[in-house]
Each structure stands twice: as structure tokens, then as C-alpha cells.
C-alpha angles and dihedrals in degrees: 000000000000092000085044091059097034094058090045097059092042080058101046103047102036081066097046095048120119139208092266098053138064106275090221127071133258106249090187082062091039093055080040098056088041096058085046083058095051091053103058085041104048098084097058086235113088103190126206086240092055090046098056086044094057094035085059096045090038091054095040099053101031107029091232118161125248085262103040090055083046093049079048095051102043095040076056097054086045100057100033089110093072126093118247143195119222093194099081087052106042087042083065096047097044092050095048113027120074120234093266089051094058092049082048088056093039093061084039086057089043092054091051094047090046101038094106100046093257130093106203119202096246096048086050092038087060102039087057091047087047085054100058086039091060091041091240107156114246086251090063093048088055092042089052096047086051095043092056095047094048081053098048094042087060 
């Protein structure tokens, strides 16, 4: 799944690049945008709720189009069955977000993982593995996960 994705976005955003960007992708985004995926996929149940939320997050931070996020979302569910390695992903993103970024991802994470009103135990079980792998103290993990349900429950 990860060079799936990975080829998909190099794809993606290589095309949708413009002048006043840099005409190759972020790999540290890309690694980011791949971890939101996991999350909506990891409990085998993508609900409607999960994918408007990722689409969301998928179109606002990457200026993907609606079926491009969809390509992306489905090539994810596809290919949910393989084994993965997150280092490769949270390496990248270790090396090139700041400390605020990474809380930023971790309550993106959160409001994937709470979107449809459930928190499954694998959704919470890797957020919580993506956390130590990002080195985000557990209190911003927690402060994250409260942050996102005050907002949802807005």
C-alpha cells in the first residue's frame, strides 16, 4: 500500500503543481497523507462519515481533486490487506514537520478516527503507536484527542 500511495501522490501532485511551487512533491506530506489514510482504513470499516472527513483533510492539505481524493481512497481500501511499515512514513515526517505540525497531524488523525461517532481499538491502538513514533508526549496525544471531540461535538 505505502508505494501505492506513494506513486499516486507523486503523481498527483507533480500534475497539480504550479509555477510558484516546487514542481516535486513533499515526501514529508506525502508520508503525512499516507498515515491519515491508514487511519480511516485500519479498522477494516470505512464509514461515510471517515471518508468525508479525509476527503476533506486530503483536499484541503494537498489540493487534490474530488477524484483524485476518491482514486486515493479507494487505491487505500485495496490495498488495506498488505502489511506496512510506518517508519518510513513517521521518519519523514520527524525529520521535516515542526512540533506544532505533528500535533497538527495527530488531531487530524483523532478526527478521522472519531468522524463516525466510534473509536475503534485499532484506530485508537495506532494513533497511539503513531504517537511514540512522532515523539508527541502522551499529554499531547491526550490534548489532541480532547481538542478534536470538543470540536466535533460543536
Amino acid at each position: 500500500m505505502i508505494n501505492k500511495i506513494s506513486d499516486f501522490f507523486s503523481r498527483n501532485i507533480k500534475a497539480t503543481s504550479n509555477d510558484k511551487t516546487n514542481s516535486q512533491h513533499d515526501p514529508a506530506k506525502t508520508a503525512a497523507a499516507a498515515l491519515l489514510v491508514e487511519i480511516m482504513i485500519i479498522d477494516r470499516e470505512a464509514t461515510n462519515e471517515e471518508e468525508m472527513m479525509i476527503k476533506t483533510l486530503l483536499t484541503e492539505n494537498f489540493d487534490l481533486s474530488p477524484a483524485a481524493t476518491k482514486e486515493l481512497i479507494e487505491l487505500a481500501k485495496q490495498e488495506v490487506a498488505e502489511a506496512t511499515s510506518l517508519y518510513q512514513f513517521t521518519e519523514l515526517v520527524n525529520q521535516h514537520f515542526s512540533q506544532t505540525e505533528k500535533f497538527n497531524l495527530m488531531k487530524q488523525l483523532w478526527q478521522i478516527a472519531l468522524a463516525d461517532d466510534i473509536l475503534d481499538k485499532y484506530e485508537e491502538s495506532l494513533i497511539r503507536q503513531l504517537a511514540d513514533l512522532l515523539h508527541i508526549p502522551h499529554s499531547q496525544f491526550i490534548r489532541a484527542k480532547n481538542l478534536v471531540k470538543k470540536e466535533l461535538a460543536n
